[in-house]
C-alpha positions in Angstrom: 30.8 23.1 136.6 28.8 21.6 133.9 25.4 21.1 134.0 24.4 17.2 133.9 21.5 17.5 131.3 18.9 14.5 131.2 18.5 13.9 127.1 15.2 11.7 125.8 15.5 10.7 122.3 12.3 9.4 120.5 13.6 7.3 117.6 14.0 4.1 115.9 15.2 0.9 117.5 18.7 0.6 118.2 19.1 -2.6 116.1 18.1 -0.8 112.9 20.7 2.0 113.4 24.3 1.7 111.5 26.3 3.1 113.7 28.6 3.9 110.6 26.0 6.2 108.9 23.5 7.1 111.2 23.2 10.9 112.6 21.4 10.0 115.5 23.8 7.8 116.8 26.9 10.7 116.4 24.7 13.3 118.2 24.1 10.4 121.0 27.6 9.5 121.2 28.9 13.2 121.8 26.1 13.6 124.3 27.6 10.9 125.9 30.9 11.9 125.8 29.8 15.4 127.4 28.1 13.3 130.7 24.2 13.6 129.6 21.6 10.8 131.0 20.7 9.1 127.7 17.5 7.9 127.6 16.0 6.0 124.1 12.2 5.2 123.6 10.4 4.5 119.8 6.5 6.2 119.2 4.8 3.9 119.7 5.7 3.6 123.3 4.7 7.5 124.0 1.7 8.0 126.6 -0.6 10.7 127.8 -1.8 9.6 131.2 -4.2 12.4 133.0 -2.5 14.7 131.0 1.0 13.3 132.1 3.6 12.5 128.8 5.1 9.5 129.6 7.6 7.5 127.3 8.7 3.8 128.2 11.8 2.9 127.0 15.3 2.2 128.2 18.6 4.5 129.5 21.4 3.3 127.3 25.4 3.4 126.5 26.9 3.4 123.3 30.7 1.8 122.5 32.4 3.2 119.5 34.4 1.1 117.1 32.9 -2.1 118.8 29.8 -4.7 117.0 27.6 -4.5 120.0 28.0 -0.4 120.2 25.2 -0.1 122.3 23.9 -1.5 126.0 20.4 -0.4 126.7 19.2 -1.0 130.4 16.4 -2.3 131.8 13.3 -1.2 130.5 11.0 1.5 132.2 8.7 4.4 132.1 9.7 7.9 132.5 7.9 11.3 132.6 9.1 13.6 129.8 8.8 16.6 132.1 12.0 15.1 133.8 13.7 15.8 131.2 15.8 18.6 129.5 15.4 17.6 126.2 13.5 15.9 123.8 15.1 14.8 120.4 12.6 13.9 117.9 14.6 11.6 115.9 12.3 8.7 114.3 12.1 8.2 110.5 9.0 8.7 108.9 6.6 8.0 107.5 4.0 10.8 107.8 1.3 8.7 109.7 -1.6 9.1 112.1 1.4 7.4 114.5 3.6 10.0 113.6 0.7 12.7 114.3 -0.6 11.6 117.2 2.7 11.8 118.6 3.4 15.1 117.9 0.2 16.0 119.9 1.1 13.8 122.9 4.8 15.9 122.8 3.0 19.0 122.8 1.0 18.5 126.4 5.0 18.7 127.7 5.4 21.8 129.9 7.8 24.6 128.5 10.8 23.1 131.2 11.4 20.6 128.6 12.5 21.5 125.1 11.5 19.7 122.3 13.4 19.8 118.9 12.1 19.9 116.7 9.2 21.7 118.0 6.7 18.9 117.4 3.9 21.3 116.0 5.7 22.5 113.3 7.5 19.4 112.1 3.5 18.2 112.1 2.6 21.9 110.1 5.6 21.7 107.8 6.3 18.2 106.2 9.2 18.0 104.4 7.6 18.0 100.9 5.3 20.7 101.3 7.1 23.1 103.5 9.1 24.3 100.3 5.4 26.4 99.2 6.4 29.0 101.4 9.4 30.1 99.2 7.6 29.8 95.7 10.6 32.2 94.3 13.5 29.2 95.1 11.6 26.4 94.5 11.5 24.2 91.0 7.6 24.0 89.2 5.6 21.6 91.4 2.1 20.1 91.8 0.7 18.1 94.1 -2.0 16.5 92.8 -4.1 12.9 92.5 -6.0 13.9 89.1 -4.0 12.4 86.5 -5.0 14.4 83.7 -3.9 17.4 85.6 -0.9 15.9 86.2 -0.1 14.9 82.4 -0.8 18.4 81.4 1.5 19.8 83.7 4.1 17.1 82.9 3.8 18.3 79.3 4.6 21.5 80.0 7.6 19.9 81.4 8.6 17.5 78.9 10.9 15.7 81.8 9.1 15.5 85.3 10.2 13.4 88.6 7.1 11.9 90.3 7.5 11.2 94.4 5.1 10.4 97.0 3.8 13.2 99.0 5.2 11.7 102.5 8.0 9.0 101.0 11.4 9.4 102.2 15.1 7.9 101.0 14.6 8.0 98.0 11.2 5.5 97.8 8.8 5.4 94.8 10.4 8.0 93.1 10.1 8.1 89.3 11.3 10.0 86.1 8.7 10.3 83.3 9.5 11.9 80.0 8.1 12.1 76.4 6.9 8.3 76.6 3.1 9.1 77.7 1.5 5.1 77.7 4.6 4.4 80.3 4.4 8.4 82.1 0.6 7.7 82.8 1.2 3.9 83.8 4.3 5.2 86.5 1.1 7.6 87.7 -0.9 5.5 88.5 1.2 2.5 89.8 2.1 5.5 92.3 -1.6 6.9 93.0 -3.2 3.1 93.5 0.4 2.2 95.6 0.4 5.8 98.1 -3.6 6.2 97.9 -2.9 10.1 98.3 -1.7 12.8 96.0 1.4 12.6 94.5 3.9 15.2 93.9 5.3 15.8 90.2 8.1 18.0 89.6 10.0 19.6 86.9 13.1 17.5 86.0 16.3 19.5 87.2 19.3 18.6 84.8 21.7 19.6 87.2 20.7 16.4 89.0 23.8 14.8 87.1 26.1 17.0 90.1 24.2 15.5 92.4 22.1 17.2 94.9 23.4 18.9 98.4 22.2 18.0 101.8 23.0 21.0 103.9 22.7 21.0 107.5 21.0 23.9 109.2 21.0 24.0 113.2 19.0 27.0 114.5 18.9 28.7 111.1 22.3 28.8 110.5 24.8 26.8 108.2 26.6 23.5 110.0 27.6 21.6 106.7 26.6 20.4 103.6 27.6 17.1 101.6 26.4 16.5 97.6 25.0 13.3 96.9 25.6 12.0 93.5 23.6 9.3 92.1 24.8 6.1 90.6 24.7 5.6 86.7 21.4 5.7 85.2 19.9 6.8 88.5 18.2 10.2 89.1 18.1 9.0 92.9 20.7 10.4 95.2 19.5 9.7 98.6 22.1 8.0 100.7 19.7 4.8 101.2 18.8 4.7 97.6 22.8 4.4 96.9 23.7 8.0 96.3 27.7 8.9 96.9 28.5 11.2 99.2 30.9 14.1 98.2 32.7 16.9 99.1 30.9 20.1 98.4 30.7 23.8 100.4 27.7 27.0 99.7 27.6 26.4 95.7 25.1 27.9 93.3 22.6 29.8 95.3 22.9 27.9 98.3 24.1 30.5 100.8 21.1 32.4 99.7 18.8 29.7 100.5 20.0 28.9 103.9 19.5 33.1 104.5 16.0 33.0 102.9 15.1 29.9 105.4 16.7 31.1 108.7 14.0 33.4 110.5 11.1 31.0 109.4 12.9 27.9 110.8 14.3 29.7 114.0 10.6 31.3 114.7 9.1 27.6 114.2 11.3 25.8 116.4 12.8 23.6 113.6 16.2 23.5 115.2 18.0 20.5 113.4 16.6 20.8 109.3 18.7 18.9 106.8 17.3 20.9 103.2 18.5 19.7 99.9 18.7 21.7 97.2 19.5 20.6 93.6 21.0 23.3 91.1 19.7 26.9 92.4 16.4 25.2 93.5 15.1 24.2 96.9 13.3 20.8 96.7 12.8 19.9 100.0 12.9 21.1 103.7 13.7 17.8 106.0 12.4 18.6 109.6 12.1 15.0 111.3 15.2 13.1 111.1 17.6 14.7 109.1 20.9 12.6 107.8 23.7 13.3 106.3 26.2 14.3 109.5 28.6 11.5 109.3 29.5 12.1 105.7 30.2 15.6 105.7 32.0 14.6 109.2 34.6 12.2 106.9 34.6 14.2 103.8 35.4 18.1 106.3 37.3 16.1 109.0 34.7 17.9 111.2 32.5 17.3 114.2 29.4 19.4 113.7 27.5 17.3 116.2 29.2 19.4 118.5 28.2 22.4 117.3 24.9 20.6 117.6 25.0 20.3 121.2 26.5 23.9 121.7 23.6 26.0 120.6 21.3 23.4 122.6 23.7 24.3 125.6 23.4 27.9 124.9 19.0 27.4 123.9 19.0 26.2 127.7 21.3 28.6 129.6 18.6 31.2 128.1 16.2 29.3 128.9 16.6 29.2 132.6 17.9 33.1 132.5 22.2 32.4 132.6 
């Protein structure tokens, strides 16, 4: 008899989710289907009370193929400890919010699994993570200096420019040999983000696009390239970036090895990397994408491959 597993998911609101796109929604839906309590809550309603985790939010439904897809009951407070699982599924940004949460989901007793393991997603953001494997990764610095940063840039000669904690695709910039518009572009970012910045050398194989692969414990699910539109070096999904067909290319499958025992030992279960050319250019830990387009483009499920392993994580758990 299967178990009846009792799911939390700490996430957006529903009414910002396309239900069309969005992983979260998938890996809810196929929870559903298997007979999980679903229960949905955002941040900012997470609470410590004498040491207690308590999250207030709402059980919910979700209808596939319908406009209103999702029912979400009446409102109350749970304790986390009730539950099986914790999905950490909000978008950033990287925030004293976002922080402060991952303490509060670490005072949760060892009954209740949490992935991804909320001290390392804190640890390991998804821009900096990458500095652990200096031997995959393209020439970086992080910096808020901007003379350091034009002398690396003209070592360069074509450097992207992002924010340190951005995600989708925002503020990033290409710079080149123009250096009255390269420092302006620096600084607009610096005075915008108010934190270092991270400059990287331009990868020309950009024009293929750049491949989100999905990792779950370590291990390959799926991967989709993301081509960007004309005249765009941007290839996120939400910055308009086309999703296609792709398998282990380059030295992909290499990566993924290389990145296995770290992300299995840290508890980053679900990690969505992306990888442009042979290089690693980030490590995406909090709220990966990209499942529902490999889905179309493999005519695949891998969100239940998703909930398999967790299955398996807490039959091993409890000892069989």
């Amino acid at each position: 008899m299967k178990k009846h597993f009792k799911i939390a998911i700490q996430m957006d609101p529903w009414n910002r989710v396309n239900p069309k796109t969005d992983s979260t929604y998938v890996i809810a839906l196929e929870a559903q289907k298997r007979g999980y309590s679903l229960f949905s809550y955002v941040p900012d309603h997470l609470s410590l009370d004498q040491g207690v985790v308590k999250a207030t939010g709402s059980y919910f439904s979700l209808y596939p193929n319908k406009k209103k897809f999702y029912h979400l009951n009446r409102t109350k407070t749970v304790l986390l400890n009730d539950f099986d699982v914790v999905l950490v599924r909000q978008d950033p940004p990287f925030n004293m919010h976002y922080i402060t949460a991952t303490y509060l989901l670490e005072q949760l007793s060892n009954k209740t699994l949490v992935l991804n393991n909320p001290k390392y997603i804190r640890d390991y953001p998804e821009k900096l993570s990458m500095f652990y494997f200096k031997n995959i990764v393209p020439s970086t610095l992080i910096s808020s200096n901007i003379d350091e940063i034009l002398t690396f840039h003209k070592k360069n000669k074509i450097s992207i420019l992002k924010p340190l904690y951005g995600n989708g695709g925002e503020g990033i910039e290409k710079i080149d040999h123009n250096l009255i518009r390269s420092k302006q572009l620096i600084k607009k970012l610096l005075n915008h983000y108010q934190l270092p910045i991270v400059v990287q050398k331009f990868i020309k194989d950009i024009s293929k696009g750049d491949r989100r692969i999905i990792l779950f414990d370590g291990e390959y699910a799926g991967s989709v390239a993301r081509i960007p539109l004309k005249n765009s070096i941007k290839a996120n999904f939400h910055a308009g970036g086309i999703a296609q067909k792709t398998g282990l290319v380059f030295r992909d499958k290499k990566i993924c090895n290389i990145l296995k025992p770290f992300l299995k030992k840290n508890g980053l279960f679900f990690t969505g990397i992306d990888v442009i050319g042979n290089y690693l250019t980030e490590i995406n830990v909090t709220s990966p994408t990209g499942i529902q387009e490999i889905n179309k483009l493999n005519n695949t499920a891998i969100e239940k491959i998703f909930w398999n392993k967790i299955e398996q994580k807490l039959k091993n758990r409890r000892g069989g």
